[in-house]
N, C-alpha and C positions, 0 to 999 in steps of 0.2 A: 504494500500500500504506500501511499503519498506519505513524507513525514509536515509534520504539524511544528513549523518556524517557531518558537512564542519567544524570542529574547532579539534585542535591540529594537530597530522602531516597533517592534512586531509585538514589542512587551504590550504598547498601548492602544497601537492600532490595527486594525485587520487590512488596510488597503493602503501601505504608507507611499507605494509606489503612484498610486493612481493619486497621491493626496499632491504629491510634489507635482505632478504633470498638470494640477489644476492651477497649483501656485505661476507655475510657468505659464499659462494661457494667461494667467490674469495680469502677470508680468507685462506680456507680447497686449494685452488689451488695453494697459496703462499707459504704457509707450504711443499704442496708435492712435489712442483718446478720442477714437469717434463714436456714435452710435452703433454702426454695425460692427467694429470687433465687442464692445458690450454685448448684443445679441449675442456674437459668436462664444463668447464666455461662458453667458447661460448655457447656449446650446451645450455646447464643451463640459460642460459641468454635469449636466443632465444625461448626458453619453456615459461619462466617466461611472455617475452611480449606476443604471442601467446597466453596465458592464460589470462592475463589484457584482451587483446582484446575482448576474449570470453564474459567476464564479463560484459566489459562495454557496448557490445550491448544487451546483456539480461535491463541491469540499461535503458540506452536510451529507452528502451521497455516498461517500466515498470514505471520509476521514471521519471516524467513531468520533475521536474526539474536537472535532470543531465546535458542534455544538455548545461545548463549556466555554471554551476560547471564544466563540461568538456571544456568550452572555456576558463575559469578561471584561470585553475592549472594546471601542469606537468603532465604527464601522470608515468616515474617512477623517475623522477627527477625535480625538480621547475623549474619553468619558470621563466628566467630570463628577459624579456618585458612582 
């Protein structure tokens, strides 16, 4: 089976890859400062969880213990309780 990451970003969050790639769009949307890279950020944004999502029901499927680890940590941001 897959093994189950749980230390470094991965202590806090389930998607730290997908967290950084939104940082970066929002980066490239700051820079361009018009209304449509804004739209395109949203969109970007809205992809990015869509995508998590996909993943982590394959993981649930697959990996006994995700389940815990998903009640554990943030999904693209930590949990703050």
């Amino acid at each position: 089976g897959a093994l189950l990451v749980t230390s470094g970003p991965y202590r806090r969050i389930r998607h730290p890859l997908y967290f950084g790639e939104i940082i970066h769009i929002f980066g490239v949307a700051i820079l361009a400062a018009t209304p449509a890279a804004l739209y395109l950020f949203v969109v970007a944004v809205a992809l990015q969880a869509i995508r998590a999502k996909i993943e982590e029901r394959k993981f649930l499927a697959s990996v006994p213990e995700y389940a815990e680890f998903r009640r554990n940590t943030g999904f693209l941001w930590p949990k703050v309780f």
